[in-house]
C-alpha positions in Angstrom: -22.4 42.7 -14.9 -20.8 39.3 -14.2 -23.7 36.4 -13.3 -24.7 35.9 -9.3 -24.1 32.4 -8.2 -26.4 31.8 -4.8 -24.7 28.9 -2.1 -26.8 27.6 0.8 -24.3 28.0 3.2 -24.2 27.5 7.5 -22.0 30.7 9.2 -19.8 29.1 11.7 -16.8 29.5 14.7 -14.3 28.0 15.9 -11.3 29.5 17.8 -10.5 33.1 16.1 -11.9 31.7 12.8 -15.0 32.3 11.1 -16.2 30.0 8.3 -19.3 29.0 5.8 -20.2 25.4 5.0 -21.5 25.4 1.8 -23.0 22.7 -1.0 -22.4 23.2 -4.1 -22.1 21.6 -7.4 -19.8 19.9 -9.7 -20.3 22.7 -12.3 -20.1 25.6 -9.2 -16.9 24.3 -8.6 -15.3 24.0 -11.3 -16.4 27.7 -12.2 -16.1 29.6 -9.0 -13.1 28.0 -7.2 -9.8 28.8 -8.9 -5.7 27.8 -7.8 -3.7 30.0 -5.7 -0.8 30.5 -8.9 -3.7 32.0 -10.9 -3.8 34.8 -8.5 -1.6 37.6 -9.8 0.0 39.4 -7.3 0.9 37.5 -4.6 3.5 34.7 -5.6 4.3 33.8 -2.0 1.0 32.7 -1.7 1.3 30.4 -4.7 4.4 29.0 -3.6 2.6 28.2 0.1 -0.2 26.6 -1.3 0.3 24.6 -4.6 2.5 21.1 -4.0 2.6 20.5 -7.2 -1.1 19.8 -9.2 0.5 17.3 -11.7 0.1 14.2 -13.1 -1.7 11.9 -10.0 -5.0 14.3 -10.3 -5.4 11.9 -13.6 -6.4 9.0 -10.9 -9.0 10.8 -9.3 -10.3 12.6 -13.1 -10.9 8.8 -13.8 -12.2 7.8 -10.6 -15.0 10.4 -11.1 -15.4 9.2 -14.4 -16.1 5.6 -13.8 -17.0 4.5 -10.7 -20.2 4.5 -9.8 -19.8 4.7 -5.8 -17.5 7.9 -6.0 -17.2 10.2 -3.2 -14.7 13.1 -2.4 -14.2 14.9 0.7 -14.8 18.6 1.0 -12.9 21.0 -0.2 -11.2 24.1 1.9 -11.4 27.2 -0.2 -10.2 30.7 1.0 -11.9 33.9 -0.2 -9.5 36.1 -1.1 -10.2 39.8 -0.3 -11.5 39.1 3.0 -15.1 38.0 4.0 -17.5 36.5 0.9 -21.0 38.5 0.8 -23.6 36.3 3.0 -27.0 36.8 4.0 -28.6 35.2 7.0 -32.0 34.0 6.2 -34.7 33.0 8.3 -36.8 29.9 7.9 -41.2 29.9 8.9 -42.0 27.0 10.6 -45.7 26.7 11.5 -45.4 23.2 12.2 -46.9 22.5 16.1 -43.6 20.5 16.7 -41.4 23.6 16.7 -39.2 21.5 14.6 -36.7 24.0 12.7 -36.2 25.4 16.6 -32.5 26.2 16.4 -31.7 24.6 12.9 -32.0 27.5 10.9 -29.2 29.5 13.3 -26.8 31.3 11.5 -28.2 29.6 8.1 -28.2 31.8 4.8 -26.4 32.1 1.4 -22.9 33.1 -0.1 -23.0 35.4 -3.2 -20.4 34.2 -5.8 -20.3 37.6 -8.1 -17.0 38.2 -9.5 -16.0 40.4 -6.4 -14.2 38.1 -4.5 -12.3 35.3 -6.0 -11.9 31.6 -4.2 -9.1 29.6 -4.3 -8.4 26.0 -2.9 -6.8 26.2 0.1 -6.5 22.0 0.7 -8.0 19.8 -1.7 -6.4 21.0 -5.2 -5.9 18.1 -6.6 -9.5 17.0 -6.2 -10.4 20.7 -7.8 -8.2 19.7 -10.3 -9.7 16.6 -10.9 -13.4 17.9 -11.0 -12.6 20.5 -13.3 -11.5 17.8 -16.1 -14.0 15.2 -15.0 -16.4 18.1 -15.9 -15.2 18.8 -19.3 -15.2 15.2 -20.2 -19.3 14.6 -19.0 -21.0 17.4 -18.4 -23.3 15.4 -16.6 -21.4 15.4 -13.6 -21.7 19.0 -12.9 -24.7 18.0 -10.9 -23.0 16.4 -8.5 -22.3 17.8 -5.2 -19.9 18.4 -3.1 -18.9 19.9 0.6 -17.6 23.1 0.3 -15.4 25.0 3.9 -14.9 28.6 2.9 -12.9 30.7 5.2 -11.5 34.7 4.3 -8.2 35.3 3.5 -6.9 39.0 4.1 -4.3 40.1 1.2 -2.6 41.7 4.1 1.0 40.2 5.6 -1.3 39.4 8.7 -3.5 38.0 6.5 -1.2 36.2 4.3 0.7 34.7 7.9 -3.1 33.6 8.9 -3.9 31.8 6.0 -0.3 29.9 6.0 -1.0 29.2 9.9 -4.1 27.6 8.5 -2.9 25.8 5.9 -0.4 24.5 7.4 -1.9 23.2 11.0 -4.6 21.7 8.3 -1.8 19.5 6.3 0.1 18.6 9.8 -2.7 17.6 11.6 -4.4 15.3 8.7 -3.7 11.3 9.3 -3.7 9.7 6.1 -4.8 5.8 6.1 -2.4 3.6 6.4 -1.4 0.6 3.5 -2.6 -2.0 6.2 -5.6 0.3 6.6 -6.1 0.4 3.1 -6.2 -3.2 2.6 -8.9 -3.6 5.6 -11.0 -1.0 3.8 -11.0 -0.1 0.4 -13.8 -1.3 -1.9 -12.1 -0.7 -5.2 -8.9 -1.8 -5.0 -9.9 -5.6 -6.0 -6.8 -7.3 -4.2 -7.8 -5.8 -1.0 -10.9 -7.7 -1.5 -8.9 -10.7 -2.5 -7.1 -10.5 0.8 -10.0 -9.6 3.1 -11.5 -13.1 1.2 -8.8 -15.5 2.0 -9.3 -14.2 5.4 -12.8 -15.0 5.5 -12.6 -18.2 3.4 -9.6 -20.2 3.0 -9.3 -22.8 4.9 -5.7 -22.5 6.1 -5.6 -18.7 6.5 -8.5 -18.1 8.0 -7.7 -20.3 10.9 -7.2 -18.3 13.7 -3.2 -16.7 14.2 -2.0 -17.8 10.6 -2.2 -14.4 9.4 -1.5 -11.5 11.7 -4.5 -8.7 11.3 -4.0 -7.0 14.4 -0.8 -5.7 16.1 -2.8 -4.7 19.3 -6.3 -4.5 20.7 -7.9 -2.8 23.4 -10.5 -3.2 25.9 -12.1 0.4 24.6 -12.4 -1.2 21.5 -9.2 0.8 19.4 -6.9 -1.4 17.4 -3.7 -1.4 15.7 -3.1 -3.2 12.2 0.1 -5.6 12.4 3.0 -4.1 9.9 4.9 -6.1 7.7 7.1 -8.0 10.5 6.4 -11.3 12.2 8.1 -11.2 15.3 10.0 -14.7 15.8 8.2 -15.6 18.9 4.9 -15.6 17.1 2.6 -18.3 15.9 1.7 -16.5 12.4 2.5 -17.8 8.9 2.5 -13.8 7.8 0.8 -10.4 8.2 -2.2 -9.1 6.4 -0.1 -6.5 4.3 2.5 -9.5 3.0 -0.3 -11.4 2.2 -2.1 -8.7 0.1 1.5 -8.5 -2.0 1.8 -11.9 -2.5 -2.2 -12.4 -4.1 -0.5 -9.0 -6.4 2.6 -11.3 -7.4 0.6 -14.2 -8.4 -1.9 -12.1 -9.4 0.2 -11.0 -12.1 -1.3 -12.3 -15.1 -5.3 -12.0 -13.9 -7.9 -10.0 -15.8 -6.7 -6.6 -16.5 -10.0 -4.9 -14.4 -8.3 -6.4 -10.9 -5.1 -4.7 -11.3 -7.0 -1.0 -11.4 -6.5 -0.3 -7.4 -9.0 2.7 -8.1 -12.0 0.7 -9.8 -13.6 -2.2 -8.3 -13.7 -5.3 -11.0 -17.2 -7.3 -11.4 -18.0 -9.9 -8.8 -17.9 -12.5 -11.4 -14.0 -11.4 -12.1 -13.5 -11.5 -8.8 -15.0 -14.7 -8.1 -12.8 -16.3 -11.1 -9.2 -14.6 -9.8 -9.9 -15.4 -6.2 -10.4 -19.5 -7.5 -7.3 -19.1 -9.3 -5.1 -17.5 -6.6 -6.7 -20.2 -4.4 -4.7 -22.6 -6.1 -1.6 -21.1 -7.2 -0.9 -20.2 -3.1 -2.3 -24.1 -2.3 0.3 -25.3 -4.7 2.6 -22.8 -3.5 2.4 -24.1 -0.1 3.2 -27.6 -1.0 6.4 -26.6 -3.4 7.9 -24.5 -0.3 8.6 -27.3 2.0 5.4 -28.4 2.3 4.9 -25.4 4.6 1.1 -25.7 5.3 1.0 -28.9 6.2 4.1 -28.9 8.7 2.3 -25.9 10.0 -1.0 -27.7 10.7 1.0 -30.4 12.3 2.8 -28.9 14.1 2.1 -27.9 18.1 4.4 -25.0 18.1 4.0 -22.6 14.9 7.2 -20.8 16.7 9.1 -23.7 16.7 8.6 -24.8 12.9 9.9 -20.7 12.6 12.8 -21.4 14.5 13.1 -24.5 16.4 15.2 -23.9 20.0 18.8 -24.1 19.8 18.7 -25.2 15.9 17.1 -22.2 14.1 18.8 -22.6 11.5 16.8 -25.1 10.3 13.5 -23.0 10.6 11.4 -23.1 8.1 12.2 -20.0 4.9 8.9 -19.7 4.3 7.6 -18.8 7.8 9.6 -15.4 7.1 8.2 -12.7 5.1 11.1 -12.1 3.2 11.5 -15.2 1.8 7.6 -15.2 1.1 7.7 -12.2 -1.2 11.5 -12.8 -2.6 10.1 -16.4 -3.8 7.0 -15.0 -5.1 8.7 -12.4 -7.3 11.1 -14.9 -8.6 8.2 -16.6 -9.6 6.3 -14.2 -11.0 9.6 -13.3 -13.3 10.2 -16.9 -14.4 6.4 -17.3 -15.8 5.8 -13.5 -16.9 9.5 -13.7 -19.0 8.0 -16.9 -20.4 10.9 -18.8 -19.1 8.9 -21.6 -17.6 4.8 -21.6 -17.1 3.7 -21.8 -13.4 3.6 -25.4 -13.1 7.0 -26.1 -14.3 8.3 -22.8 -12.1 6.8 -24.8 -9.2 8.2 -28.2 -9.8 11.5 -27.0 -9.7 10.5 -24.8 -6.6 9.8 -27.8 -4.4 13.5 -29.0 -5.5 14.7 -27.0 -3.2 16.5 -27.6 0.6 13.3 -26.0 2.6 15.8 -24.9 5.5 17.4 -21.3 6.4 21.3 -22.8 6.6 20.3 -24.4 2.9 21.1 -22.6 -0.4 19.9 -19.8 -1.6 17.9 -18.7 1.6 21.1 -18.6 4.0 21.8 -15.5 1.5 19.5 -13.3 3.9 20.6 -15.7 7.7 22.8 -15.2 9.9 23.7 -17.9 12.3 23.8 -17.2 15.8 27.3 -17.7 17.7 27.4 -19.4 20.8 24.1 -19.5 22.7 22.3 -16.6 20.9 19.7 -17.0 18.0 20.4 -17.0 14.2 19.1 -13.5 12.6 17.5 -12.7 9.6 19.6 -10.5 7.2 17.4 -8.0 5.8 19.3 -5.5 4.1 18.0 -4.3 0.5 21.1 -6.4 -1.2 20.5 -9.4 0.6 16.6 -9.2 -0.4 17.1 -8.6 -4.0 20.2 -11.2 -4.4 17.9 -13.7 -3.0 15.7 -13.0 -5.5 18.4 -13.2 -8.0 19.9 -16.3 -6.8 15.9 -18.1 -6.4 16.1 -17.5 -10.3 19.3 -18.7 -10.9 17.6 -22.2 -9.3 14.3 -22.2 -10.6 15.0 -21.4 -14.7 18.5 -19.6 -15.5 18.2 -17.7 -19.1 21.9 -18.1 -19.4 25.3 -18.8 -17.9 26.1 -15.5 -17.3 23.1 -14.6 -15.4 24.5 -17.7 -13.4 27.8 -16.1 -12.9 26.7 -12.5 -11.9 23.9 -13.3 -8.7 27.2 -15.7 -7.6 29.9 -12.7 -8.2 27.2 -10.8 -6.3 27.3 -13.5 -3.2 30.9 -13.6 -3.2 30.5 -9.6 -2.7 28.1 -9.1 -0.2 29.1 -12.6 1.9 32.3 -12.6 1.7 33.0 -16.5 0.5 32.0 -18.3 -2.4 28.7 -19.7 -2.9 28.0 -23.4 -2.0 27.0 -24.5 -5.3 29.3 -24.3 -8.4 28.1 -22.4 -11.8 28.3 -25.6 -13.9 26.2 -27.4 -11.4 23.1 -24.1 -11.8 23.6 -23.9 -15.5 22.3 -27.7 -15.7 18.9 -25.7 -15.2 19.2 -23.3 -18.3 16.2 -22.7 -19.9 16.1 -23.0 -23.5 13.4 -23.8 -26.5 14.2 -27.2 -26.6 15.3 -28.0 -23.6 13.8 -30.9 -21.0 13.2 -29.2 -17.7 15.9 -30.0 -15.4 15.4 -30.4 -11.7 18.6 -30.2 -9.7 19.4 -32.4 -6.7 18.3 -30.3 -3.0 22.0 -28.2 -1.9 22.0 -29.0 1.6 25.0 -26.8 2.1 26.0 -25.3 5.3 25.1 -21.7 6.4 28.1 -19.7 5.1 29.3 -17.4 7.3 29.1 -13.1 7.0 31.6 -10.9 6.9 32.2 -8.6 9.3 31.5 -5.3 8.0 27.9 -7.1 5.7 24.9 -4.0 7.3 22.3 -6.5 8.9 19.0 -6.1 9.8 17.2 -8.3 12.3 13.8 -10.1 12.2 13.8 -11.0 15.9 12.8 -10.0 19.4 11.6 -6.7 19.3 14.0 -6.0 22.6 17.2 -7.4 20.5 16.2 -6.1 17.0 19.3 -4.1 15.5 18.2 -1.6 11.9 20.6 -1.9 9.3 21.4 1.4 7.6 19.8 0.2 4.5 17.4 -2.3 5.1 13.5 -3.4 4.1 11.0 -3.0 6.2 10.0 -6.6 5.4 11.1 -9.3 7.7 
């Protein structure tokens, strides 16, 4: 006779369901609770319940593994056959208090015996994960976990019951969002790193530079800001931009911050945030001096796009820009073109204005009376990138010559600045680093059929068919 596994387990209702909530172990688990494909006869079933357990269970296999503050959420399991065996116990309490009064209702245990079989109804790639974790150290079958077991009828009632189920389960579930993410998580070390310069930096943390908060109300609910600044608004960027650009100058840190799933030491933590400290600082200075024009400044909206000449706004004041100078950046050093300080010297070269070379690649200036618009498309984003490299450290001539075939494309006219005077800048083994004279060309103008997508008003903000949703 197959072995009796015993569950404490609570009997519960809610609308026309019944259901057990049960603790059980690691090891339980990983026995007991099988997949919905390894239940012959009913393929349909499979089909409705298994997404796909592949290769992103490996994640949470080593998140069990090696961190030390894991935690997963319970697990949804049906019983196939109908209802699991329970017994209701009772439980003596002689205590003058009367203090089990009412705790012990409908309290008793589940019988796992090889009569019915349990499958994962939500949560398979967690079951997946604990059933490897398992194999790999033992020790973890000791572990607990929450357990919802609910019957499932082989029946096409009970088949359409358990879909209802599954289904209302999945639709109904609100996943944290990135910004979320970035407020919360404890492992991922350049959330910390973000939530720090908050805290602690002496520019960002001053109050408006970096949008947290899109909304918040008098019941205390709030909204995190997305990725946009809208142009009427004092901030220098949004918490989520801010979190990408630690990643892009964070490229080259200890390896331990770039696992997202496993917190790195403090003392890591401590070294990358002093380093990102001055990489941004320096940063700051090399992009117009943007910081310190900021602080000066009475009108953080105005230094975005001053009235009636936004044009010569300040690039970095848009996210955009932020990131597409950040990952040209982060090419030039990790490609060993230039090292950072070099990268940044010939950064600060650079005509600091959105009409100016290469940053009117992604503006649009405004025709009579209206404002200048950000052009936000995916082509524009990554041809400014492109074209940032082609003036911070060129490989070759014909890298040159493509990113400016590539503007003549998507703008329609030639770009300001000639090939020969770029390939001054190549980088080679021996040569002196270059640093061209600032292009302060004119804002050329678009085409008429160039996709746009505007970082603006919200009431005069037009989506491109393919655009980012960074602005």
């Amino acid at each position: 006779m197959p072995s009796k596994t015993f569950v404490p387990a609570f009997k519960a209702h809610v609308g026309d369901w019944e259901y057990y909530l049960c603790l059980m172990s690691y090891a339980q688990v990983a026995r007991e609770i099988n997949f919905a494909y390894e239940l012959g006869g009913n393929k349909d079933l499979a089909t409705m319940i298994q997404r796909g357990v592949g290769d992103r269970t490996e994640a949470i296999t080593q998140y069990l593994l090696t961190n030390e503050h894991r935690f997963l959420g319970s697990l949804i399991v049906a019983a196939w056959g109908g209802h699991p065996e329970y017994i209701a116990l009772t439980m003596d309490d002689n205590a003058e208090q009367n203090m089990l009064a009412g705790v012990d209702r409908e309290f008793g245990v589940l019988t796992f015996d090889g009569t019915h079989q349990f499958f994962a109804l939500d949560g398979q790639h967690r079951l997946k994960a604990i059933k490897d974790a398992v194999k790999r150290d033992p020790e973890l079958g000791s572990e607990d976990i929450g357990v919802i077991v609910v019957p499932h009828f082989n029946s096409e009632e009970g088949r359409r019951r358990t879909r209802r189920l599954f289904t209302n389960i999945n639709r109904n579930a609100v996943k944290t969002s990135t910004q979320e993410n970035i407020a919360l998580d404890e492992d991922d070390s350049f959330a910390i790193l973000t939530r720090r310069f908050l805290d602690d930096h002496p520019f960002l943390s001053q109050p408006n530079v970096v949008q947290v908060f899109s909304k918040q109300g008098s019941d205390g609910e709030v909204k995190l800001a997305n990725r946009n600044v809208n142009v009427s608004q004092s901030a220098w960027t949004t918490i989520g931009i801010l979190y990408d650009l630690l990643k892009e100058m964070g490229f080259d840190l200890d390896g331990s911050i770039q696992k997202l799933s496993k917190r790195a030491t403090d003392e890591v933590l401590d070294e990358s945030y002093e380093i990102l400290v001055e990489r941004l600082n320096q940063l700051f200075i090399a992009c117009g001096d943007l910081r310190a024009r900021y602080e000066k400044t009475g009108s953080p909206r105005e230094l975005r796009a001053p009235k009636d000449h936004d044009g010569n706004g300040h690039p970095f004041m848009r996210p955009v820009v932020q990131l597409a100078v950040a990952r040209a950046l982060r090419h030039v050093v990790s490609q060993g073109l230039l090292d950072w300080d070099s990268a940044i010297n010939r950064l600060s070269s650079l005509d600091w204005r959105l009409v100016a070379t290469p940053f009117a690649t992604v503006w649009q200036s405004g025709e009579a009376g209206r404002r200048g618009r950000m052009i936000t498309g995916k082509e524009h984003v990554n041809l400014l990138q492109e074209l940032l490299t082609a003036h911070i450290a060129p490989a070759n001539k014909a890298q040159i010559e493509r990113a400016l075939k590539s503007y003549k494309v998507l703008r329609g006219i030639r770009y300001p600045i000639s090939v020969e005077e770029l390939a001054k800048g190549i980088v080679t083994s021996t040569a002196s680093v270059f640093i061209p004279k600032p292009a302060h060309a004119p804002a050329p103008a678009v085409s008429n059929d160039v996709d746009i997508d505007v970082e603006d008003d919200e009431e005069e903000q037009e989506p491109a068919a393919n655009s980012s949703t960074q602005s």
